[in-house]
Backbone as ProteinMPNN parsed JSONL, in Angstrom:
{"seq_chain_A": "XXXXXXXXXXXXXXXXXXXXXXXXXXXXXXXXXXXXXXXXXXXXXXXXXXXXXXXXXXXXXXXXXXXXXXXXXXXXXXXXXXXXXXXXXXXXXXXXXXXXXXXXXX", "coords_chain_A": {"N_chain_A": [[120.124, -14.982, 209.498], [116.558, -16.033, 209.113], [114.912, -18.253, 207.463], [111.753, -17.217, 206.144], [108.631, -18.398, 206.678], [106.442, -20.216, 204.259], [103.091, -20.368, 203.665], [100.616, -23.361, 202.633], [99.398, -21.909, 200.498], [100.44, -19.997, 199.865], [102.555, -21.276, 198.383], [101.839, -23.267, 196.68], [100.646, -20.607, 195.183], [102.907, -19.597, 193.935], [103.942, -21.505, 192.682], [102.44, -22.012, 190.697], [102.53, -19.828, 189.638], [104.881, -19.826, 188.534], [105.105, -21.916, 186.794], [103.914, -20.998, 185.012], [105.687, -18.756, 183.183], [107.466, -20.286, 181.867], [106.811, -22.114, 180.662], [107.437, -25.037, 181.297], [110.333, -27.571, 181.984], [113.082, -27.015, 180.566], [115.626, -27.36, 178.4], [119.347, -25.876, 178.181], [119.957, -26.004, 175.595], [117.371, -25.806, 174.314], [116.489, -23.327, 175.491], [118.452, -21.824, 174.472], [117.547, -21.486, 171.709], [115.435, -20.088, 171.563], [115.902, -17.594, 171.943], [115.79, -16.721, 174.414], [117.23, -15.113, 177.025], [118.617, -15.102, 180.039], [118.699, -12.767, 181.574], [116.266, -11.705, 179.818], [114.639, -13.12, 180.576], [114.552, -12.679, 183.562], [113.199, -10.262, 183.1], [110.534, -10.381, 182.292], [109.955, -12.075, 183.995], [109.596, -10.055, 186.001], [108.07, -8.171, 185.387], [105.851, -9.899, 185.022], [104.959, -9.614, 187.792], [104.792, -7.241, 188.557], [102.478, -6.904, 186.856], [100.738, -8.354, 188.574], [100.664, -7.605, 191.105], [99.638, -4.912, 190.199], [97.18, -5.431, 189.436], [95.679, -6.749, 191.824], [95.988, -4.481, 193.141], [94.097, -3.015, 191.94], [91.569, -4.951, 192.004], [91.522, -4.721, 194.571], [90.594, -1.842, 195.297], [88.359, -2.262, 193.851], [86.582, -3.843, 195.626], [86.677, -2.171, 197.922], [84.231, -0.523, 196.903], [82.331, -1.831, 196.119], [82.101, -3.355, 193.746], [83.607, -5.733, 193.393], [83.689, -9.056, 195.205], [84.354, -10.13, 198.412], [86.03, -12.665, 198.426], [87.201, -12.032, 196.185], [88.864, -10.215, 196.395], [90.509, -11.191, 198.372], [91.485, -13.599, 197.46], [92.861, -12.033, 194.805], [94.669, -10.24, 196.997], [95.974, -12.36, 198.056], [97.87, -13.798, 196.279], [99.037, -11.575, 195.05], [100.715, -11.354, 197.634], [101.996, -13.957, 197.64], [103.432, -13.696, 195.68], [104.925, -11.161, 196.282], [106.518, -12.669, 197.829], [107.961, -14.131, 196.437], [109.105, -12.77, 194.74], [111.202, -11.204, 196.578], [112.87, -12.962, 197.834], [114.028, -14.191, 195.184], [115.189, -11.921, 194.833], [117.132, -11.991, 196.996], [118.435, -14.103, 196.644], [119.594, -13.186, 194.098], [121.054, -11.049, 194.93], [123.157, -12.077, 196.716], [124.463, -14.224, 194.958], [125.578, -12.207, 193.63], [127.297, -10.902, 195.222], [128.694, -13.274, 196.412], [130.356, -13.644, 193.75], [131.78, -10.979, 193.438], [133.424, -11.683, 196.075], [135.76, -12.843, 194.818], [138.596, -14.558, 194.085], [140.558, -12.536, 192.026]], "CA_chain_A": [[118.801, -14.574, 209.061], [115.992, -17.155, 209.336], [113.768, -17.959, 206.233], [110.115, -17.167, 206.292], [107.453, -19.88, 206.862], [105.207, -19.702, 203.726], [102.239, -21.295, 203.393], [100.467, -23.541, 201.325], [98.279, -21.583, 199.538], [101.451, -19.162, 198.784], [103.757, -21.95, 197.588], [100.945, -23.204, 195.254], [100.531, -19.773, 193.799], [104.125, -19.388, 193.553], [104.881, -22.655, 191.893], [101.822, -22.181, 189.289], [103.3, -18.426, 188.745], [106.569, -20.457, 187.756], [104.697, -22.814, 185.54], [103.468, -20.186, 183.453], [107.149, -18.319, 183.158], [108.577, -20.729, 180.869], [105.745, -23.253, 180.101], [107.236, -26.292, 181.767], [111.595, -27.664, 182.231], [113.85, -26.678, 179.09], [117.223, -27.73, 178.243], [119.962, -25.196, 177.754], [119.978, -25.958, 174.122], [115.913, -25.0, 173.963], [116.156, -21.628, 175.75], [119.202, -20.483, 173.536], [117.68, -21.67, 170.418], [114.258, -19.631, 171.394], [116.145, -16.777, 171.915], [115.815, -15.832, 175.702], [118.462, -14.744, 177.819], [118.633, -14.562, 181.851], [118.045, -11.6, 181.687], [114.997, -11.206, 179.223], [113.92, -14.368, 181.357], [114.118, -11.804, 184.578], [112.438, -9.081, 183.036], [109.555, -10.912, 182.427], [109.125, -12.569, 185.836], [109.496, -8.976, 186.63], [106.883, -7.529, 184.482], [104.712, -10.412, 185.036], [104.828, -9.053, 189.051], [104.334, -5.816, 188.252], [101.09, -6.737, 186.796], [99.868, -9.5, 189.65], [100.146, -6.196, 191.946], [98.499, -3.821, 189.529], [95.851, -6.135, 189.217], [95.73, -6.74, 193.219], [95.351, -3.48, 193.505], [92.538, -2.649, 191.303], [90.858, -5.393, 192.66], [90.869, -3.978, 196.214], [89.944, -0.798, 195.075], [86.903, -2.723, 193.386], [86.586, -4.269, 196.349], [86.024, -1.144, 198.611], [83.317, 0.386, 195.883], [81.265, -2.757, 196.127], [82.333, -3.597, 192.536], [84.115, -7.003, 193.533], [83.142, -9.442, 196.347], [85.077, -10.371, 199.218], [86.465, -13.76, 197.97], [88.108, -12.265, 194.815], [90.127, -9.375, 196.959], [91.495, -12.16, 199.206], [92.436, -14.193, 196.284], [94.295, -11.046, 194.686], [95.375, -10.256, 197.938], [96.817, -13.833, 198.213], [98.37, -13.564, 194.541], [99.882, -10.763, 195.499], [101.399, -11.592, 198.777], [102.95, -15.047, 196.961], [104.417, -12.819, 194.309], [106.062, -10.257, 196.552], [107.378, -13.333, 198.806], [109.052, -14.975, 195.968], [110.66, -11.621, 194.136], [111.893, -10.515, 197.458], [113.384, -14.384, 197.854], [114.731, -14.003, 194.162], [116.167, -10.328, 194.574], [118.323, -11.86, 197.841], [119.503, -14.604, 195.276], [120.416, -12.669, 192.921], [122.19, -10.135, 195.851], [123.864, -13.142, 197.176], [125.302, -14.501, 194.227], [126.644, -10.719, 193.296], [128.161, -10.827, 196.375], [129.913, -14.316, 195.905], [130.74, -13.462, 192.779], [132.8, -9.554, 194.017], [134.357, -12.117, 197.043], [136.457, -14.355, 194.294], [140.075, -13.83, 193.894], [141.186, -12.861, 190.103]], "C_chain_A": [[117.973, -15.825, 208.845], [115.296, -16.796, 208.179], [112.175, -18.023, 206.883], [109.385, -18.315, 205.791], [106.558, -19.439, 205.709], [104.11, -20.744, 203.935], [101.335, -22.045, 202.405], [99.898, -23.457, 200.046], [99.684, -20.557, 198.651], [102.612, -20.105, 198.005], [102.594, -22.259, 196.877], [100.765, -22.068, 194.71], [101.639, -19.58, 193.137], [104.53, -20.392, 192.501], [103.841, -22.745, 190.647], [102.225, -20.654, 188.629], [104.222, -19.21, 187.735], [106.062, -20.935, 186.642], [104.562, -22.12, 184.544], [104.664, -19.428, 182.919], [107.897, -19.103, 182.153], [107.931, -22.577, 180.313], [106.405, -24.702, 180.413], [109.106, -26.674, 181.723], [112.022, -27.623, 180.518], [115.113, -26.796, 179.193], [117.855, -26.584, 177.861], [119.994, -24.596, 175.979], [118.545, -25.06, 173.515], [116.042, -23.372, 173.837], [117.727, -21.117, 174.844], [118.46, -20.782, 171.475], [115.841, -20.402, 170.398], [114.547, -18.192, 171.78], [116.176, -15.923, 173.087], [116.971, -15.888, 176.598], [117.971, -14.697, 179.36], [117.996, -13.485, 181.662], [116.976, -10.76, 180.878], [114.124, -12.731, 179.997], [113.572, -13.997, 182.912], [113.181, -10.805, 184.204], [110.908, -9.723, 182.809], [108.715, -10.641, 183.564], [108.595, -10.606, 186.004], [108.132, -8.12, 186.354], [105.423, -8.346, 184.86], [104.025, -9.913, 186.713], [104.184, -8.315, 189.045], [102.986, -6.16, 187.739], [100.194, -7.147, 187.648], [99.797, -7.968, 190.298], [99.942, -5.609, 191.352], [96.957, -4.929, 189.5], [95.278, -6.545, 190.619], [94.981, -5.943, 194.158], [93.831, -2.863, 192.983], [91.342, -3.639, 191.991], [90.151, -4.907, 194.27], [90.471, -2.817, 196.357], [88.409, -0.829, 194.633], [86.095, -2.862, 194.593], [85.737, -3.688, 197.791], [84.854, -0.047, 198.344], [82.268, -0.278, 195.952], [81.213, -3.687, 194.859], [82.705, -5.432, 192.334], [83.963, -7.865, 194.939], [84.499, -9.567, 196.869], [85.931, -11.187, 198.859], [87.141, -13.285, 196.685], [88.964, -11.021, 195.485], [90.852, -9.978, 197.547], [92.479, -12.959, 198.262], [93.075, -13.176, 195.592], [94.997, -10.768, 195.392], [96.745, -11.097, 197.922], [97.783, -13.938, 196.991], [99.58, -12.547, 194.879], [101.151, -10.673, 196.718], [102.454, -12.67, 198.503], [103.954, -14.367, 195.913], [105.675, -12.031, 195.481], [107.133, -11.304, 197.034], [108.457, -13.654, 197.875], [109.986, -14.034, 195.074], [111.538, -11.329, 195.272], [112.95, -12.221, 197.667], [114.486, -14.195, 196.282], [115.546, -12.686, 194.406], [117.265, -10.718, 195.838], [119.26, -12.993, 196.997], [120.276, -14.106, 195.159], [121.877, -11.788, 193.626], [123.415, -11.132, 196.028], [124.568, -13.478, 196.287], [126.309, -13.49, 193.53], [128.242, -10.867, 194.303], [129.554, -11.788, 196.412], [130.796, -14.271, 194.858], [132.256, -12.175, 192.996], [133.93, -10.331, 194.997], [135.443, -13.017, 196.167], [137.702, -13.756, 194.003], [140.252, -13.73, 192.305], [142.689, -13.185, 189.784]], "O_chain_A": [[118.604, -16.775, 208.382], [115.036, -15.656, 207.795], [111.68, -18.684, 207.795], [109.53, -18.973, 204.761], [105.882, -18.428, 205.9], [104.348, -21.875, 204.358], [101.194, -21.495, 201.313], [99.814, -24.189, 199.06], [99.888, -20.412, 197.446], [103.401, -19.659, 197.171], [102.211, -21.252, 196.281], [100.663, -22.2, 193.491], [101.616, -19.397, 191.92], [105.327, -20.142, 191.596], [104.172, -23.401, 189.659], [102.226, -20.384, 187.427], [104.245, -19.186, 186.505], [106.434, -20.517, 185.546], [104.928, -22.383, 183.398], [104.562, -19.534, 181.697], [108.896, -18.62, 181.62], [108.412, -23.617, 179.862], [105.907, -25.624, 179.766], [109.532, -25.641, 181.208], [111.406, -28.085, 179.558], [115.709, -26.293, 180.145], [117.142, -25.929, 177.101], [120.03, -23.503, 175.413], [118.5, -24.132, 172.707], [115.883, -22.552, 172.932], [117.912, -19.911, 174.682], [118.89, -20.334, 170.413], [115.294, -20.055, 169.351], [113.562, -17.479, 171.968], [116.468, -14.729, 173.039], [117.566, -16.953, 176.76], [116.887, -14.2, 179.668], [116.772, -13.364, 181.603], [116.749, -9.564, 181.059], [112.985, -13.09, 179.695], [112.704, -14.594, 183.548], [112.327, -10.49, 185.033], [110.098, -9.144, 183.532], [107.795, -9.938, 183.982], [107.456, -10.146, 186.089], [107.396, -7.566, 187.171], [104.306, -7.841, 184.978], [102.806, -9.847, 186.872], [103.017, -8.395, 189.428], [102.142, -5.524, 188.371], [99.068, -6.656, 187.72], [98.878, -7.22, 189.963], [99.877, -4.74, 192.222], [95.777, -4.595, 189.6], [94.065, -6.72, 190.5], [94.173, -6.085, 195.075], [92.843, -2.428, 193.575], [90.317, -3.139, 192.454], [89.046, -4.803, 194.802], [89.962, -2.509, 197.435], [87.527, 0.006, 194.836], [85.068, -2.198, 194.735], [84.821, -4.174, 198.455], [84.533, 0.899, 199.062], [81.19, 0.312, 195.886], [80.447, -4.651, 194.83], [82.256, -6.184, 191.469], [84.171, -7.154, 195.922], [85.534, -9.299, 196.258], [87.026, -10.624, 198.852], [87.693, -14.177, 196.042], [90.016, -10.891, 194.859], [92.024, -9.604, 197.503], [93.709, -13.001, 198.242], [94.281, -13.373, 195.741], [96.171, -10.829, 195.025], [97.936, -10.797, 197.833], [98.797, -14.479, 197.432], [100.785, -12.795, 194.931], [102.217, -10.062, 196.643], [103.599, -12.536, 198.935], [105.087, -14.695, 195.561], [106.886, -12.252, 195.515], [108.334, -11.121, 196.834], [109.641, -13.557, 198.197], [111.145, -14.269, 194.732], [112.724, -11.184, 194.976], [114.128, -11.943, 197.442], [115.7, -14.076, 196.447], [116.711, -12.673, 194.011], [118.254, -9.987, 195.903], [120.457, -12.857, 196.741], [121.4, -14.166, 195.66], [123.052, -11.756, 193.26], [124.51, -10.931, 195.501], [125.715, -13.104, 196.528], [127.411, -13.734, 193.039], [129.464, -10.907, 194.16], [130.751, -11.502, 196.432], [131.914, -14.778, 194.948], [133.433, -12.448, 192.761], [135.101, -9.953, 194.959], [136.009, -13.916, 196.789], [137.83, -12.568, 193.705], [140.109, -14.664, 191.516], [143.046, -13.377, 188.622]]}, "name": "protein", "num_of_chains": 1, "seq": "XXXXXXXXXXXXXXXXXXXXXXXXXXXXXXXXXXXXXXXXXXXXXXXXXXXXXXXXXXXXXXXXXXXXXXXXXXXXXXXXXXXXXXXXXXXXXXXXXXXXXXXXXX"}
């Protein structure tokens, strides 16, 4: 399976999504002393998705009403399109490492 070419308007949104996710590199020691777990550190991201495409969408619904110009549906658009790339990128991760994980001898 070949990886997808992004480009660099979607790796800059992607990598300032990230920034905001956990406000900048944290030592093991930080994130257990602030109380987040993997997995309240996925649900997030997840949540924070879920809103980039609700908000995506409303926009392009604005969009087609006359409500919002051209230039701010592209940029949700674009928002949106960087988001799905990098959950769908994270959700084969996560598959992948399941996977490695089921292949290990006990």
């Amino acid at each position: 399976m070949s990886d997808p070419v992004l480009s660099n308007a979607a790796i800059r949104g992607a990598y300032g999504a990230s920034r905001s996710l956990s406000g900048g590199p944290a030592s093991a020691h930080e994130a257990k002393s602030a109380g987040q777990s993997f997995g309240d550190m996925l649900k997030g991201a997840a949540e924070e998705a879920v809103q980039t495409m609700r908000t995506a969408d409303t926009t392009a619904q604005a969009g087609l009403t006359g409500q919002a110009s051209t230039q701010q549906v592209v940029e949700a658009t674009m928002a949106m399109e960087s988001t799905v790339k990098v959950t769908v990128a994270m959700r084969d991760k996560l598959v992948e490492a399941y996977q490695e994980i089921m292949r290990m001898p006990i």
